[in-house]
PASE-106225 format. One line per field, with one value per residue (C-alpha): y, x, z; residue number from 0; residue in three letters. Coordinates in pm, whole numbers. Layout:
N
c2 Y|...
c1 X|...
c3 Z|...
seq NUM|...
type ALA|...
***
This chain:
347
c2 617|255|-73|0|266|-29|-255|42|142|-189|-249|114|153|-228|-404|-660|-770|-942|-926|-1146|-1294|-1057|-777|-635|-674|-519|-208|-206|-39|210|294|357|514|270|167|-180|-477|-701|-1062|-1153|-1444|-1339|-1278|-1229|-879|-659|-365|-330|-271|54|178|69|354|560|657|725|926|1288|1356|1185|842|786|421|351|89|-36|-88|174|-101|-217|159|199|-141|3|305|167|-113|162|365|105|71|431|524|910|1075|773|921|787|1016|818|851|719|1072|1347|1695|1785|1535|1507|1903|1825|1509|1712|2036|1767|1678|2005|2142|1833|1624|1302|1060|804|898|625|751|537|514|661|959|1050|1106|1401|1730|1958|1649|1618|1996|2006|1644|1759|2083|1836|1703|1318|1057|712|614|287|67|-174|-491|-413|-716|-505|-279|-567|-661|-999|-972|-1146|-800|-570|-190|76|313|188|216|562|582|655|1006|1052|933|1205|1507|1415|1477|1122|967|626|353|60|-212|-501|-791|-1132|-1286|-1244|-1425|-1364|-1204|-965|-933|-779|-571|-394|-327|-210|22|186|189|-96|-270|-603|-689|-505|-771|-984|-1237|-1505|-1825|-1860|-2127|-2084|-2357|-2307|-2418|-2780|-2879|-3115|-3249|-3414|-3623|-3717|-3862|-3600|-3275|-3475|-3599|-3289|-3090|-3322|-3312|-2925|-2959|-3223|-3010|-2714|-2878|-3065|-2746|-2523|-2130|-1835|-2000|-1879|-2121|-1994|-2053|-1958|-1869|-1633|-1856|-2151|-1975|-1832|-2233|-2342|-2073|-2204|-2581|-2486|-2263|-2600|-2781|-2555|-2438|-2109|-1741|-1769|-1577|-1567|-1251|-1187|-872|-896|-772|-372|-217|-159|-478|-601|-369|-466|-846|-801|-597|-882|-1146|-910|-845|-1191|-1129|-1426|-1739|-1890|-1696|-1860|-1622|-1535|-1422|-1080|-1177|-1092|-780|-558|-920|-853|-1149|-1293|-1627|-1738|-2092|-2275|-2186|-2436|-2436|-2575|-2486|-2410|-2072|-1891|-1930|-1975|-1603|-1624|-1898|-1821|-1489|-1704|-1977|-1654|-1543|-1811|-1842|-1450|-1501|-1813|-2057|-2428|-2661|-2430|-2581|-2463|-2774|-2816|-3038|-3190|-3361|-3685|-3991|-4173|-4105|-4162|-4019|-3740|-3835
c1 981|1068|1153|1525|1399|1145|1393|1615|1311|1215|1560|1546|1214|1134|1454|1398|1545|1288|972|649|513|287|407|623|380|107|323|421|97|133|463|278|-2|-292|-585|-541|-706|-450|-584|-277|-400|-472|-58|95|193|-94|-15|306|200|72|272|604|519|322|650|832|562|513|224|-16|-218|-522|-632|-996|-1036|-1338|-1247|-1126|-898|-747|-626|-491|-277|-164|-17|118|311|462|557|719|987|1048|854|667|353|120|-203|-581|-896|-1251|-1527|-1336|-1087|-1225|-1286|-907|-744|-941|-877|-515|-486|-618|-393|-108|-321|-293|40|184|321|118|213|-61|-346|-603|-986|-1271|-1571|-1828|-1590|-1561|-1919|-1907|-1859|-1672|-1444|-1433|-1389|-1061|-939|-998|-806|-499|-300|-342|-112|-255|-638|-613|-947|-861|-1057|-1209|-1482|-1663|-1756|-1985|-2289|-2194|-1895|-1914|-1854|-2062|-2055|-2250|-2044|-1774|-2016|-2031|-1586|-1568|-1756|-1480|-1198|-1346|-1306|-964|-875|-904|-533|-477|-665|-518|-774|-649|-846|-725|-1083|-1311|-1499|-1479|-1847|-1700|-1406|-1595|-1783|-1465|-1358|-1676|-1704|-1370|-1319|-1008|-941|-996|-638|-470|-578|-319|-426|-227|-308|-454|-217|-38|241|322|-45|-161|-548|-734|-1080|-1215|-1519|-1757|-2055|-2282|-2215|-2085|-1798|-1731|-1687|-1429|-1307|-1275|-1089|-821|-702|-693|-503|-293|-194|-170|-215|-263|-558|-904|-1177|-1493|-1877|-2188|-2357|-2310|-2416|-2225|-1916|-1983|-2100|-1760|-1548|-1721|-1668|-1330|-1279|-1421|-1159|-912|-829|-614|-671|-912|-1265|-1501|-1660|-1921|-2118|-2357|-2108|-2046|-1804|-1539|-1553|-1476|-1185|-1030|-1035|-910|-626|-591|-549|-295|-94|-60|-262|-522|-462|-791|-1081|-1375|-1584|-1815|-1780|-1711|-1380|-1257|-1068|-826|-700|-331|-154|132|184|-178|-111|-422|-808|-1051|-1344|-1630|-1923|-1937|-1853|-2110|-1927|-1564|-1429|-1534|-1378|-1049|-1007|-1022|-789|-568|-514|-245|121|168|507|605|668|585|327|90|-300|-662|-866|-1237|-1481|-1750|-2063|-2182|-2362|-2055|-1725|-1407|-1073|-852|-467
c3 -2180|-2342|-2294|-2135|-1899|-1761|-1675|-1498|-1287|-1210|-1029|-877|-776|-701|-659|-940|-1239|-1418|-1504|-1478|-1769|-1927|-1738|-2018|-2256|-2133|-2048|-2398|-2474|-2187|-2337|-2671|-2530|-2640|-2458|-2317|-2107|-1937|-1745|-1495|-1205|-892|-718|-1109|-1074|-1209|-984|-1095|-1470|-1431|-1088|-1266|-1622|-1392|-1222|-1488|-1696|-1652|-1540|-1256|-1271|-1176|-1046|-959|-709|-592|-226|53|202|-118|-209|175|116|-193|-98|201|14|-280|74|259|-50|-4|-330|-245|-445|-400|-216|-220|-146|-97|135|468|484|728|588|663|471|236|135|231|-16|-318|-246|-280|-617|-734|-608|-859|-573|-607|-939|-850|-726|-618|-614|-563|-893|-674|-587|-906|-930|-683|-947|-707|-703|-1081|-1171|-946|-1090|-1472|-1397|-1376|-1624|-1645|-1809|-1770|-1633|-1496|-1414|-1157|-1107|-1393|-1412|-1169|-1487|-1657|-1567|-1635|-1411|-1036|-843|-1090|-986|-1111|-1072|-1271|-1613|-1635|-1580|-2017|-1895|-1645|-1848|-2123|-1916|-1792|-2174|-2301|-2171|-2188|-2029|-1894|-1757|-1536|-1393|-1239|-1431|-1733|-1938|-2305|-2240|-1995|-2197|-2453|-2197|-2081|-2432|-2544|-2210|-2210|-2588|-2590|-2956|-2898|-3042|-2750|-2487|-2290|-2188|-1925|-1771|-1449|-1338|-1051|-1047|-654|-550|-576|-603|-401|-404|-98|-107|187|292|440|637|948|773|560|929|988|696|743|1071|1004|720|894|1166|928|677|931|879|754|596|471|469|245|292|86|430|713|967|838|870|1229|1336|1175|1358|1676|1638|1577|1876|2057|1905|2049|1688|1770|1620|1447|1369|1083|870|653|527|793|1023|1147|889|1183|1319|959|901|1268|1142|800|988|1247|941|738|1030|1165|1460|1328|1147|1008|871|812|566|274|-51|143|283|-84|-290|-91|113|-27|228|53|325|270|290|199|73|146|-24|213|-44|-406|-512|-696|-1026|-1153|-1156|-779|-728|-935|-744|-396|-427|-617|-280|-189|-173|-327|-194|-429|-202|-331|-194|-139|-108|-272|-100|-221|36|-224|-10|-247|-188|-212|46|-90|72|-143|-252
seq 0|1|2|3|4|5|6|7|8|9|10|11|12|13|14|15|16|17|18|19|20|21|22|23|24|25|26|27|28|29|30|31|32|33|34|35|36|37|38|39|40|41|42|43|44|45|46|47|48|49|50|51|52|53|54|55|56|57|58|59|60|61|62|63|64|65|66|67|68|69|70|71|72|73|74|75|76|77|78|79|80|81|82|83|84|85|86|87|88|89|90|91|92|93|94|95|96|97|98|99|100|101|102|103|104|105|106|107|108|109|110|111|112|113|114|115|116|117|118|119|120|121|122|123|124|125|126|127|128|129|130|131|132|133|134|135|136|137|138|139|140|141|142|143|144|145|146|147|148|149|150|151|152|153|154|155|156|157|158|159|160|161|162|163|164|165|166|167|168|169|170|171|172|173|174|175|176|177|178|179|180|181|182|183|184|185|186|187|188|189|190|191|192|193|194|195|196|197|198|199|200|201|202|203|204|205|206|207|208|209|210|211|212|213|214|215|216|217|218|219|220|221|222|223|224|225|226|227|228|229|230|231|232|233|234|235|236|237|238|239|240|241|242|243|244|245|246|247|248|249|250|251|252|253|254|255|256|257|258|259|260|261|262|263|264|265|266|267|268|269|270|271|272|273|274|275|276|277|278|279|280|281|282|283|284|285|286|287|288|289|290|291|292|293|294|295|296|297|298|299|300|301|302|303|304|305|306|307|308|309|310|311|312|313|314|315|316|317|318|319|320|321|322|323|324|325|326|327|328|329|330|331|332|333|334|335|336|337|338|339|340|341|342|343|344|345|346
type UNK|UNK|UNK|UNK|UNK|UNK|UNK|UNK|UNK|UNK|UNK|UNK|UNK|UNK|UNK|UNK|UNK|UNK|UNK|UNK|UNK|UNK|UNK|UNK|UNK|UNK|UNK|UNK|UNK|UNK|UNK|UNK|UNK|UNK|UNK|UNK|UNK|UNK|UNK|UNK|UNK|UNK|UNK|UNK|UNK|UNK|UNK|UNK|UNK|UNK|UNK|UNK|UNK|UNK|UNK|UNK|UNK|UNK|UNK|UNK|UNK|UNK|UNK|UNK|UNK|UNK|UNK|UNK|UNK|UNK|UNK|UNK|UNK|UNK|UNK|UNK|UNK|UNK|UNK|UNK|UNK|UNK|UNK|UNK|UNK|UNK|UNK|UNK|UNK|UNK|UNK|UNK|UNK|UNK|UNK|UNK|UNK|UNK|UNK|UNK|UNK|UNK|UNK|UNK|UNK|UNK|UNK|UNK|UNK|UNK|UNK|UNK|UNK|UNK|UNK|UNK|UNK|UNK|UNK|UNK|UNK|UNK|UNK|UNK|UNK|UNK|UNK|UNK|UNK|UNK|UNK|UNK|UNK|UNK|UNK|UNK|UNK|UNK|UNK|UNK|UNK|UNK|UNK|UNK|UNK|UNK|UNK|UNK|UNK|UNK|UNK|UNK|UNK|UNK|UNK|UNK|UNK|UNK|UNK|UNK|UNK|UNK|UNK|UNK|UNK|UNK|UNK|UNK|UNK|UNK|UNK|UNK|UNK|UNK|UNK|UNK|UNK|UNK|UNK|UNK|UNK|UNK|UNK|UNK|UNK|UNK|UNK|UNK|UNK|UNK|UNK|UNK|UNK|UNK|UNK|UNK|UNK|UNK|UNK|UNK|UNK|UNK|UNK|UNK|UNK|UNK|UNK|UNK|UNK|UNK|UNK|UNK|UNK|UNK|UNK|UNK|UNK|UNK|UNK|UNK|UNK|UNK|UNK|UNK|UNK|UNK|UNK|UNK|UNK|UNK|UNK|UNK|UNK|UNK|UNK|UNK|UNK|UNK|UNK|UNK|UNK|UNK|UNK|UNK|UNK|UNK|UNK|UNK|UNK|UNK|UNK|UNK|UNK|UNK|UNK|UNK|UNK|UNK|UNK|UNK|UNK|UNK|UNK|UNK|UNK|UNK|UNK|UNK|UNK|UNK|UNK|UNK|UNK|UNK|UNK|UNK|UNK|UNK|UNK|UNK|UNK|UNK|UNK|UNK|UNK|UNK|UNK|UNK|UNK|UNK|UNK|UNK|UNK|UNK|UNK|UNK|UNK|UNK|UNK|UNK|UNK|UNK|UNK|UNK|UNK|UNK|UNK|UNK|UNK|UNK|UNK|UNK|UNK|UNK|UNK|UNK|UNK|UNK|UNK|UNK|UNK|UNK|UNK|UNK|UNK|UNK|UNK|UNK|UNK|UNK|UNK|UNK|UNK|UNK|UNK|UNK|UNK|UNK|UNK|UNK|UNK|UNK|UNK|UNK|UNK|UNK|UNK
***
């Protein structure tokens, strides 16, 4: 595997010519088997960097991912361009497929295999995995591995154990958002020299900022509702509080705002899976959400994100406003309402 046979099975297997910046680069490592930490924005093509060598290596890849629905959209988007031996096993698969998904795992028919961090703490699980031979281990949102990261999971701390019995291959780490603290974290954790770190900026050039100021809450609900109705959708629209996003989803719904619901963690797991389905397939316009409404939201015609409260921090809010325009078109909006003593009108 080099350079050359990149390019060739980036034209076969994805039908383009070119690659990303930073793309290249941070499969150069893959190609020479070093560990690595790559930091693509939100929409910049991280996937690709490890499903692009992974189908070209010899042996399987295995991708933790923290969330059941982000590993379903996965393999469903390497299927629908025709590409075979992508499979996932986590907690959601019955008995039967489960058993069915790792006998394709063994016979040597799946080349990436996506397993969830808390799976791999089962040992029947891991006794069958290390019996396989394994050329790349690939940590995906891999802030969620520091405890100074804005998703932390257990879980993901003890993946150098796992990555040991799988015979030590390569580790590739990708993250849209890290701090040099967490930066360091992820090195430290899955043994990465810090010179092997690309690094890209979090610019998006197809989404313009705004900042909105008003007066008091009043005026920053209207605020809210003029430029949904103005930008029009798909849209998310993000709150620090459950029941401020359920009260804006209502006054909207009063203002006969169309298809649109709101979500947050507080809600039954199925009921959140039907809307995030909804949203994806174009079946709703505007969510109006938490912080929960977050990884595994893969929507490339997100229009807008507006920001109705302050994000817990600026990896948070990075990853959010990441989640627009995935499909390059221009114009796209990240809109932030800002409450302040003084009310003065955006450009």
């Amino acid at each position: 595997m080099n350079s050359e046979a990149m390019r060739q099975g980036l034209k076969t297997f994805f039908g383009h010519t070119t690659f990303r910046p930073g793309q290249m680069e941070i499969m150069q490592y893959v190609i020479r088997k070093e560990n690595a930490l790559g930091i693509l924005a939100t929409g910049g093509g991280k996937s690709l960097c490890y499903q692009l060598p992974a189908l070209l290596m010899p042996h399987m890849t295995v991708v933790v991912s923290p969330l059941i629905s982000l590993m379903a959209d996965q393999v469903r988007q390497l299927r629908s361009r025709g590409i075979r031996g992508v499979e996932y096993i986590n907690s959601s698969l019955s008995m039967q497929e489960h058993n069915w998904k790792l006998n394709q795992v063994r016979q040597g028919n799946v080349k990436i295999l996506y397993v969830s961090p808390e799976k791999l703490q089962q040992e029947s699980f891991m006794k069958q995995l290390a019996t396989m031979k394994v050329s790349l281990f690939v940590v995906d949102e891999a802030h969620c591995i520091s405890q100074w990261g804005h998703d932390f999971r257990t879980d993901y701390q003890r993946l150098s154990q796992h990555i040991e019995r799988l015979g030590s291959p390569p580790v590739l780490a990708l993250t849209a958002t890290a701090t040099a603290e967490v930066q360091n974290d992820i090195c430290r954790q899955l043994a990465i020299p810090g010179s092997n770190i690309v690094l890209q900026s979090v610019n998006r050039e197809n989404i313009c900022f705004d900042v909105q100021y008003v007066a008091d809450e009043q005026a920053k609900a209207g605020a809210m509702l003029e430029k949904i109705k103005r930008l029009q959708g798909p849209g998310l629209v993000y709150f620090r509080s459950r029941n401020a996003a359920e009260r804006a989803c209502e006054t909207a719904r009063q203002e006969n705002v169309p298809r649109c619901a709101y979500y947050h963690g507080g809600m039954p797991a199925e009921e959140r899976l039907l809307l995030q389905q909804q949203f994806l397939n174009g079946e709703l316009d505007i969510i109006f959400a938490t912080n929960a409404f977050g990884m595994g939201i893969d929507k490339p015609d997100i229009r807008f994100v507006i920001h109705y409260h302050l994000p817990p921090d600026m990896e948070s809010y990075l990853q959010e406003v990441g989640r627009i325009g995935r499909n390059g078109e221009r114009d796209m909006r990240a809109c932030f309402l800002l409450q302040m003593t003084a009310c003065c009108l955006d450009s």
